[in-house]
N, C-alpha and C positions, 0 to 999 in steps of 0.2 A: 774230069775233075782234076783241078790242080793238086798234085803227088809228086812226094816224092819219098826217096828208101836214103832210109838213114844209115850210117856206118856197121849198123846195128844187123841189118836185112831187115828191119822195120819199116812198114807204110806207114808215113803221115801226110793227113788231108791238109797241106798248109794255110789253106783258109780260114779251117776248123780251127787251126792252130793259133792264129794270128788273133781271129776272136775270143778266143779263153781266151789268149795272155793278155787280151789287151780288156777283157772284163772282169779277169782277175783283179791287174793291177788296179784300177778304177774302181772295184766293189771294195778292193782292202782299202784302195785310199780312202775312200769315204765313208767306210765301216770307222775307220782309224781316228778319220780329224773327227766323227761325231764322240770317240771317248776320249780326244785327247783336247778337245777343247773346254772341257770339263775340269780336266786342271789348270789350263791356262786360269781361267774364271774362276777356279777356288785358291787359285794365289792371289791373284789380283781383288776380286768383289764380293766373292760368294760370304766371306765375313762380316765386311758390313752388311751387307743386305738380307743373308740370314740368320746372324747371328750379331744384331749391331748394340747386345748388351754388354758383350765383352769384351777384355783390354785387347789391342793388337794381338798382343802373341795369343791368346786365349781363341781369339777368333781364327787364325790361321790355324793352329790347332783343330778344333773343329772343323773347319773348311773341309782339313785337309784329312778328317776320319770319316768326312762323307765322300772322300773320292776313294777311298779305305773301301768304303760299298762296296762299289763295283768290283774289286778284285775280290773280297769275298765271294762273291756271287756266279765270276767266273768259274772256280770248277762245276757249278751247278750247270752252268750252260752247255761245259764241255761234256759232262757225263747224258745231260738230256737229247744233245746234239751228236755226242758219240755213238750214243745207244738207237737213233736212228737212224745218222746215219750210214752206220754198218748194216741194219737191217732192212732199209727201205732205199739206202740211196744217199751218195753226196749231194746231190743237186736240191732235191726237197730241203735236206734238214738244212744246207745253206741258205737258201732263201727265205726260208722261217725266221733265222737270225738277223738276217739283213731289213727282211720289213718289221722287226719288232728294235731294232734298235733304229730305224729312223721314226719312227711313235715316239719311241722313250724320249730322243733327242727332242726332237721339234716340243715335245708338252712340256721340256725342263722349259722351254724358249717363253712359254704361255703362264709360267707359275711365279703367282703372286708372292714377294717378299714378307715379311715377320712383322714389316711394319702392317701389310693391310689383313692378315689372315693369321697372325700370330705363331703358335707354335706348331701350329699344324703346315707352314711354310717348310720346315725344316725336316721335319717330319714326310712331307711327302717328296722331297729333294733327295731324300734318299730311298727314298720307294722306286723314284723313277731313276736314278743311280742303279739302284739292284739288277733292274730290269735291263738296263746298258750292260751293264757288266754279264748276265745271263749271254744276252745278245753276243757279244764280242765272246766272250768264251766258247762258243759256238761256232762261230762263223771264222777263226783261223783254221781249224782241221778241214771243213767244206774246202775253204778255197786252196790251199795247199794241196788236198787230193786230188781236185779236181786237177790242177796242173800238174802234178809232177807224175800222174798214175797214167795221163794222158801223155805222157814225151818220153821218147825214143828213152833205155835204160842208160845213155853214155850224157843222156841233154838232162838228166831230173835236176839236176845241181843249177844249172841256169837256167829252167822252168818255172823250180819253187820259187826264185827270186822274187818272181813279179808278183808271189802273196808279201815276200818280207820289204820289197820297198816302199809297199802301203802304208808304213809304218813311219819312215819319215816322209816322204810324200804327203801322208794327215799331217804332218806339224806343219810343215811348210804350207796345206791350204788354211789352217785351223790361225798359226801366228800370223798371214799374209790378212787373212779376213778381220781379224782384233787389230791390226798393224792401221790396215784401211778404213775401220772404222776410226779409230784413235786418232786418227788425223782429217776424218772430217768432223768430228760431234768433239766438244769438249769436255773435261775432267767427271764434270756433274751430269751430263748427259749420257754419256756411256757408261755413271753410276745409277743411272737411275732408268734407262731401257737401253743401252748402245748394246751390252756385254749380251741380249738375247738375241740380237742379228744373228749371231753364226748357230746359235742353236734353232734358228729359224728356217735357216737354208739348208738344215740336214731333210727338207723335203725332197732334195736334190738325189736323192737315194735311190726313192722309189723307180723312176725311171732305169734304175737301173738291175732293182728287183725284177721287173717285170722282160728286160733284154736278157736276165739268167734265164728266166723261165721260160722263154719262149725263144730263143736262138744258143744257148748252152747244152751239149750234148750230154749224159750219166757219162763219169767214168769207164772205161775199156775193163779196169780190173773189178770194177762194182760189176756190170753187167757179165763179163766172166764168173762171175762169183757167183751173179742170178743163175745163169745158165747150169754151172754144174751145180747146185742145188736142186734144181729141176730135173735133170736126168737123175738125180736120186732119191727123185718125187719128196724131199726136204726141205724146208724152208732155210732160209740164210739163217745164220747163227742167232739164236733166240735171248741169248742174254751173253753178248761180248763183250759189255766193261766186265762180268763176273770172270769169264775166262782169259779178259787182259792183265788181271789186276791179280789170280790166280797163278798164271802161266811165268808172267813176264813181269810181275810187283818191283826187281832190281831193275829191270832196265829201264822202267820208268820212273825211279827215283833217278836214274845218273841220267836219264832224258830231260828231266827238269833240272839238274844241275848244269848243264848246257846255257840255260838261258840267265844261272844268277847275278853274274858280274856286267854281262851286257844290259839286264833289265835293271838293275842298279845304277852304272852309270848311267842309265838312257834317262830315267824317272829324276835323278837328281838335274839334270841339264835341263830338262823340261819342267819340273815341275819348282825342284826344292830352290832350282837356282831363280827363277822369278822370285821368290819371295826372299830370300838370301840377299838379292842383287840388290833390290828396292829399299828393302828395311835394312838391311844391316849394312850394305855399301853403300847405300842413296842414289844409284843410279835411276836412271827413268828407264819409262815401262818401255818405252818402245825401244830404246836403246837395245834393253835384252832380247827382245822378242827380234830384231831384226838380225842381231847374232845369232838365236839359234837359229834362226833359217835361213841363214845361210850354211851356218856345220850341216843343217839338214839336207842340204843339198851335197856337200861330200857325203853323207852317208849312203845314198841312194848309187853314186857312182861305185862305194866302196861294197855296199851290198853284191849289186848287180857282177861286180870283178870275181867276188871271193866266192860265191855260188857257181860263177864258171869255172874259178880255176879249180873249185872243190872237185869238177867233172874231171880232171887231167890228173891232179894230184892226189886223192881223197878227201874226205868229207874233215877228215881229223887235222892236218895239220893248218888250213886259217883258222879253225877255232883254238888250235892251243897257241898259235902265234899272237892272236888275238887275245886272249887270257894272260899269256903271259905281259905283252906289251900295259894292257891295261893295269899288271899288277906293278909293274918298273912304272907306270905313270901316274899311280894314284896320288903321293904325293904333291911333286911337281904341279898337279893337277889343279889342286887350291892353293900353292904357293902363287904361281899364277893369275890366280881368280883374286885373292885377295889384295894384288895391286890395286883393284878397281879401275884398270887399264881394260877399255874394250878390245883394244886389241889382242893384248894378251890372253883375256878372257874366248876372244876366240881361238886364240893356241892349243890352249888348255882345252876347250872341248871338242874343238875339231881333231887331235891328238886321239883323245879318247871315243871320241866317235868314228876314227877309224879301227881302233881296236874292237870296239864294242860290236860295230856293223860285219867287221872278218869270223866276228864267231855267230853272227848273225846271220850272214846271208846262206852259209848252207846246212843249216837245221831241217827246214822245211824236207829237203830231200831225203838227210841222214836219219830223221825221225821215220820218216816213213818207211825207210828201206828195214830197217829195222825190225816193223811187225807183220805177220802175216796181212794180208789183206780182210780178213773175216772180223779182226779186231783194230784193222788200222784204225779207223776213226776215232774211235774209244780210248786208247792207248794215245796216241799222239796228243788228243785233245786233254785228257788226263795227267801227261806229264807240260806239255806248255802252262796247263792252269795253276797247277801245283807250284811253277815258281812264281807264278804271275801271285799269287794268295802270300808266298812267304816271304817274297821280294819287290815286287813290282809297287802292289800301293800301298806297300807301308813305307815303303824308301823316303816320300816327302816327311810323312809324318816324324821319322823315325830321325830324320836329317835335323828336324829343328827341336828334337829331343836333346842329342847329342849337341846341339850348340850351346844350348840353352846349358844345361849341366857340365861342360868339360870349359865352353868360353875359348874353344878355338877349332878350328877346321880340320886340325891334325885328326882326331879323332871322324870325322868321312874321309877322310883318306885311308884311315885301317879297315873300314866298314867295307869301305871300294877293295883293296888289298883282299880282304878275307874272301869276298862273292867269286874274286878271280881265282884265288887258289881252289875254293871249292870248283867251279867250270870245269878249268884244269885238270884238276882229279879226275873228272866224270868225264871228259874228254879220252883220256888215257887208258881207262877203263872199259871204254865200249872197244868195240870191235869196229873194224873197218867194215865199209860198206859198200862203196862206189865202184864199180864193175874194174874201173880202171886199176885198182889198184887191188879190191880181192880178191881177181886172180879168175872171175866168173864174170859172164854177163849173165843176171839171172832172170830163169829161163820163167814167167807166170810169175812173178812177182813171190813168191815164194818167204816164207820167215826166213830172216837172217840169223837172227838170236833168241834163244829164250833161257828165263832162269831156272 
C-alpha cells in the first residue's frame, strides 16, 4: 500500500488521501454552485418570473427573502446533520445532505413561474429553498470532518481547505454556466427557460453521492470514537448538540463570529453586488458575473495559502490579519465600486476577497480542533449556521435596505466595518489551537476548550 509517516509519526494511506481531498473538494464545489446559483437567479430573474406584480425594487426585495429561506433553514440542517453525524457517522449524514440537495436543486430547475401556477410558484420556490438550505447546512461539517480528522495533526490547516474552496469554486462553476448560457440564448430566452439550465445540471451531484459512498472511508476519529464506546459496551453520545450547546455555548458563539465579516463580504460580491451593479450602476449582467469569477479564482488561491500557512503559524493570526484588512478596506471598497469602472470594481473585490478568504480558509481546522470529537459535528455545524442565519442571507436583503433608506454606499461600508470588528473580537478571544503553535500535538484528538 502506498504509505507514508508524517512529521507527526502518523500513517497515511496517500491514496486514501488523494481521494478524500479530491471528493471533498468536488462534493463542496457542487454542494456550493447548487446554493449559490440561487442568488445569482434571485438577482437577476427570480423577480420577474415570480413575483412579476411588483415594482423592481419590490421584486428584488422579495427575490431576495426567498434566498433569506435557505439560511433560515441552515441551522436546521446543521443541528439534524450534527446530531447524526456524531452518532452514527460523518459519512452517512454527509451523503443525506448531498443527495437531498441535488433533489432540491434540480425541481427549483422543473418549477413553473406565477405566471402558469400562480401563487403557489412562489410559495413552493421557497419550500424548495428550505430544503437547500437544510441540505447545505449539513453537508459543511460532514465534509470538513471528514478531511481534517482524516490528516496528519500539523496538515488539518491545509486538509480543511479543499471543504472551504468549494465555496468559490461553486461561484466560479454557478457564474461560468449563467456566463455561457448568456451568451448563447438571448435577453427573453434566458428569461423565460435559459436561468433553469444550471439548476438542471445539479443532477451532476449524484454521481458524486454515490463515489462518497462507496470509495469514502468513516472518519479515523469517528471510528475511534465507535470503538471506545464499545469496549464500554456504550453507545456513542446520545444527544451531542444538548451537551455542545451545554458544555461549550461560548465557544460556539465566537465560532460563528469567525465567519461574520467574511460571510458578509462574500454575499454582498455575490449576490447584492449583481443587483447593485445592474440597477443602480447599469452595467451588464455579464460584465459582473465575469468579474466575480475571476476574484473567485484569487480566493481559491488565497484559501488554499492561509489554511496552510495557518499549519506553520496558527489558526489565529490569517483570520485576524484578514478581519483587520477587510475592516481598513470597507470603505475603499464601494468608493471603488461606485466608479462603475470594471476594473476598479475588481480592485475592490478581489482586495476583499483576499481578506475575507485569509480568515476563511483555516476555520474548517480551527473549528474542529476546538471540540471534542463526541460533539464535533454538532458544535461546528452549530456555530457555521448560526452566522450563516444572522449574516450570510440577509446581507443581500439587508444591502438594498440600506441603499434604499440612507441613498448611499457609505452606509455597507459600516455594515462591512462592523462584521469585521466583531470576527476580530472572536478571533482574539478563542484560544489557539494548531499543534504548531500550542505548544502540543494532540494526542486522540482530544477537547481543546470548553466553557
Amino acid at each position: 500500500m502506498d504509505r507514508a509517516t508524517d512529521r507527526d509519526g502518523a500513517g497515511i494511506d496517500r491514496a486514501g488521501q488523494r481521494r478524500l481531498l479530491t471528493a471533498g473538494v468536488v462534493g463542496s464545489s457542487l454542494e456550493w454552485y447548487d446554493f449559490f446559483i440561487y442568488a445569482t437567479a434571485a438577482a437577476l430573474v427570480f423577480g420577474d418570473v415570480f413575483f412579476p406584480e411588483s415594482s423592481a425594487v419590490t421584486g428584488t426585495l422579495l427575490s431576495f427573502s426567498t434566498f433569506w429561506a435557505g439560511f433560515v433553514a441552515r441551522p436546521i440542517g446543521g443541528i439534524v446533520a450534527g446530531h447524526l453525524g456524531d452518532r452514527f457517522g460523518r459519512k452517512p449524514a454527509l451523503v443525506s445532505c448531498l443527495l437531498l440537495m441535488g433533489v432540491a436543486t434540480f425541481a427549483i430547475g422543473l418549477l413553473p413561474g406565477a405566471a402558469t401556477i400562480g401563487v403557489a410558484a412562489p410559495i413552493l420556490l421557497v419550500v424548495l429553498r428550505f430544503l437547500q438550505g437544510i441540505a447545505v447546512g449539513g453537508q459543511w461539517g460532514g465534509i470538513a470532518l471528514l478531511l481534517t480528522e482524516s490528516a496528519a495533526p500539523r496538515r488539518r490547516g491545509f486538509a480543511g481547505t479543499f471543504a472551504q474552496m468549494g465555496v468559490p469554486a461553486g461561484v466560479i462553476l454557478g457564474n461560468g454556466t449563467f456566463l455561457l448560457i448568456g451568451a448563447l440564448v438571448d435577453d427573453a430566452a434566458f428569461a423565460a427557460w435559459g436561468w433553469r439550465i444550471p439548476f438542471l445540471l445539479s443532477a451532476l451531484l449524484f454521481p458524486v453521492v454515490l463515489y462518497v459512498q462507496t470509495r469514502i472511508e468513516e472518519s479515523p476519529a469517528f471510528d475511534q470514537l465507535r470503538a471506545e464506546a464499545a469496549e464500554r459496551n456504550q453507545g456513542v453520545e446520545r444527544a451531542p448538540l444538548s451537551e455542545a450547546v451545554r458544555s461549550h455555548w461560548r465557544t460556539i458563539l465566537l465560532g460563528a463570529g469567525l465567519f461574520f465579516a467574511t460571510n458578509a463580504t462574500f454575499y454582498i460580491a455575490i449576490a447584492g453586488m449583481l443587483d447593485y451593479g445592474t440597477r443602480i450602476l447599469g452595467l451588464a449582467r455579464t460584465s459582473l458575473l465575469g468579474v466575480v469569477l475571476l476574484v473567485s479564482l484569487v480566493g481559491i488561491g488565497v484559501i488554499l495559502a492561509s489554511g496552510a500557512w495557518s499549519d506553520r503559524v496558527g489558526r489565529r493570526r490569517p483570520i485576524v490579519i484578514g478581519a483587520v484588512l477587510l475592516i481598513v478596506w470597507a470603505f475603499p471598497f464601494f468608493w471603488l465600486i461606485d466608479t462603475a469602472s470594471l476594473g476598479l470594481i475588481f480592485v475592490a473585490l478581489a482586495v476583499g476577497t483576499v481578506g475575507q478568504c485569509l480568515t476563511y480558509g483555516p476555520s474548517a481546522a480551527f473549528l474542529g480542533e476546538l471540540f471534542a470529537p463526541r460533539v464535533r459535528y454538532s458544535a461546528i455545524s452549530l456555530a457555521y449556521q448560526l452566522a450563516a442565519i444572522l449574516i450570510s442571507g440577509g446581507t443581500p436583503f439587508l444591502m438594498v435596505l440600506l441603499l434604499e433608506a440612507t441613498g448611499t454606499s457609505a452606509s455597507v461600508s459600516g455594515y462591512i466595518a462592523i462584521t469585521g470588528l466583531l470576527t476580530l473580537g472572536a478571533a482574539l478571544a478563542l484560544p489557539e489551537t494548531a499543534p504548531a503553535k500550542a505548544g502540543t500535538t494532540p494526542a486522540r484528538d482530544t477537547s481543546t476548550t470548553s466553557s
